[in-house]
C-alpha positions in Angstrom: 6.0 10.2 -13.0 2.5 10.1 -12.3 0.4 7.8 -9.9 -1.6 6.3 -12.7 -6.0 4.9 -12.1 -8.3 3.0 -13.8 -11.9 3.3 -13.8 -13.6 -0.3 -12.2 -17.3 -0.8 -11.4 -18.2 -2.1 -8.6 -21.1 -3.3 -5.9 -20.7 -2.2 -2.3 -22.2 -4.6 0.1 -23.3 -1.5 2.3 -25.5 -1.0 -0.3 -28.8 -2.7 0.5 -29.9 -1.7 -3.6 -26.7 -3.1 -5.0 -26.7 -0.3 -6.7 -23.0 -0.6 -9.1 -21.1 1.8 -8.4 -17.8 3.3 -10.2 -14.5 3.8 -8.2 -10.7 4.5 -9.0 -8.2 2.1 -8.5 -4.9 2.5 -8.4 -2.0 1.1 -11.1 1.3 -0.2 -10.5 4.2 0.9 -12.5 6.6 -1.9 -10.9 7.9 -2.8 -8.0 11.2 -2.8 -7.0 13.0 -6.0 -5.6 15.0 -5.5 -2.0 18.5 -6.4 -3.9 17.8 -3.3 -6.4 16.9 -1.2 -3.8 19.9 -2.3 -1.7 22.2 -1.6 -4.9 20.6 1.6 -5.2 21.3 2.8 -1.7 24.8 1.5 -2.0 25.6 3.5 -5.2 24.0 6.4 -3.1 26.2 6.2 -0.1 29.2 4.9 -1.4 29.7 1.5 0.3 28.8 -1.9 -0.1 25.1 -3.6 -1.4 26.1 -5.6 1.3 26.7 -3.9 4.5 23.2 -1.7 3.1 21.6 -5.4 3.1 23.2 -6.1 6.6 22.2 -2.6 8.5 18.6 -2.7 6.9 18.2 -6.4 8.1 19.7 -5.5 11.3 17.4 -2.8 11.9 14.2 -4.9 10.5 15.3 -7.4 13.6 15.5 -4.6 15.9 11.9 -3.4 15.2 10.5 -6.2 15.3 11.8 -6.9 18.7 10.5 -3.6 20.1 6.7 -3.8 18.4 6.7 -7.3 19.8 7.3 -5.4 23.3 4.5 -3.5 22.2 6.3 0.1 21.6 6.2 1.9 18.4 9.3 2.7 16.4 9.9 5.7 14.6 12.1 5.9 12.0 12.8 9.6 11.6 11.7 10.8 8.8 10.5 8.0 7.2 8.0 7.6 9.6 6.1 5.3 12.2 5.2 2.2 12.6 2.8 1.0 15.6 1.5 -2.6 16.5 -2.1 -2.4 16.8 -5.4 -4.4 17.3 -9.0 -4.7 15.7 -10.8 -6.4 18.7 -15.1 -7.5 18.9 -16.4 -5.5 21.6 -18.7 -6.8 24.6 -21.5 -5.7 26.6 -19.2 -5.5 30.3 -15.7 -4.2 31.0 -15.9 -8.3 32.2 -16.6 -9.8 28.3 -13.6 -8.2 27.0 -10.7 -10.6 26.8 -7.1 -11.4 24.7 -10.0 -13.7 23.2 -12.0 -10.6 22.1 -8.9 -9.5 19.5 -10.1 -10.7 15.6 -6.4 -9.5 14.6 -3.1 -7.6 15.5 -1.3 -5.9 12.6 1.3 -3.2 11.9 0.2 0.4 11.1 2.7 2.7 9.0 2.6 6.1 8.9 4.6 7.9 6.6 7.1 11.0 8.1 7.5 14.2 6.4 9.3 13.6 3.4 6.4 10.7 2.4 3.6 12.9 3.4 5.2 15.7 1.0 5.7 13.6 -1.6 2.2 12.1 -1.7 1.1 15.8 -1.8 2.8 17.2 -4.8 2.1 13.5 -6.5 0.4 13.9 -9.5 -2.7 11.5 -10.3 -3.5 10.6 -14.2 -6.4 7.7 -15.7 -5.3 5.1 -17.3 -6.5 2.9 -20.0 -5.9 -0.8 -19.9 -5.1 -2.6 -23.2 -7.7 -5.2 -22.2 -10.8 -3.6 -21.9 -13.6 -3.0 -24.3 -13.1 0.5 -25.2 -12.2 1.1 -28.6 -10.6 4.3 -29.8 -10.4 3.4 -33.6 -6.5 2.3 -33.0 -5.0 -1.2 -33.4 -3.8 -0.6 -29.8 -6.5 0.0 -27.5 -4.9 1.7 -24.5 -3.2 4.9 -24.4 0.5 3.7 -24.3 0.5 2.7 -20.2 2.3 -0.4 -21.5 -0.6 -2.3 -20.3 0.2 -1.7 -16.2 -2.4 -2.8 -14.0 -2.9 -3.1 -11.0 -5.2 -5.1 -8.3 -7.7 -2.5 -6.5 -8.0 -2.2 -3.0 -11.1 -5.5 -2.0 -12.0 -4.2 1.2 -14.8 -2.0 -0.5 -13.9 1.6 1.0 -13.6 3.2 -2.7 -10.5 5.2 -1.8 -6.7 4.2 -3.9 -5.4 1.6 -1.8 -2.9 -0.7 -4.1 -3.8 -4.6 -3.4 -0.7 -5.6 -1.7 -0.7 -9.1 -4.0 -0.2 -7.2 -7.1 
């Protein structure tokens, strides 16, 4: 299946003419719950949803341990993930403080298997049921069931999914 877009206009406020502006963004086709995804796994693997649940949550307490040490945990091929700041900066060596930091966060990057698969993805548009085009059907989209999904707010035009939805 296909990553899936839709076509939104927008205003960057770089833009000093407010120029709008029209950008991809990104469609969800779902997401899937932890207790699916545990279910899954243990149909994989041949053991319990439960001990899957109890070995993922164990290693979610172990990493979060070690990034709290400040250390980055890789996950083999899944990938990285690395605790990292966005700080102001300041005029001296002297004016930079833990007051300085505006907010910590984790970083993921994806391992091999991720990267590959975000290569070979394909990428199709996508038209929503609610919006004005008209195609002469009764339907008004092109059978996406209607999927949409939030667009990345931070205004860098690129396919970032809105984590809320």
């Amino acid at each position: 299946m296909a990553l899936e877009y839709v076509v939104t206009k927008r205003v960057f406020g770089f833009d000093d003419t407010k120029t709008e502006k029209y950008v991809a963004k990104s469609v969800r086709s779902g997401q899937m719950s932890f207790s699916k995804t545990c279910a899954k796994v243990s149909r994989l693997c041949g053991i319990h949803r439960k001990v899957v649940d109890l070995v993922v949550s164990g290693l979610v307490d172990m990493m979060a341990e070690d990034i709290d040490d400040g250390k980055s945990v890789q996950l083999g091929e899944f990938g990285i993930f690395r605790p990292t700041i966005k700080a102001k900066s300041a005029d001296t060596a002297e004016g930079v403080t833990a007051s300085n930091i505006v907010r910590k966060r984790i970083v993921f990057t994806p391992g091999k298997i991720f990267q590959r698969t975000l290569g070979e993805m394909s990428v199709t548009r996508s038209i929503p049921v609610d919006t004005d085009y008209t195609d002469g059907s009764s339907s008004g989209g092109n059978g996406s069931g209607g999927n949409q999904g939030g667009g990345n707010q931070g205004g860098d035009g690129g396919l970032d999914e809105n984590p809320l939805g």
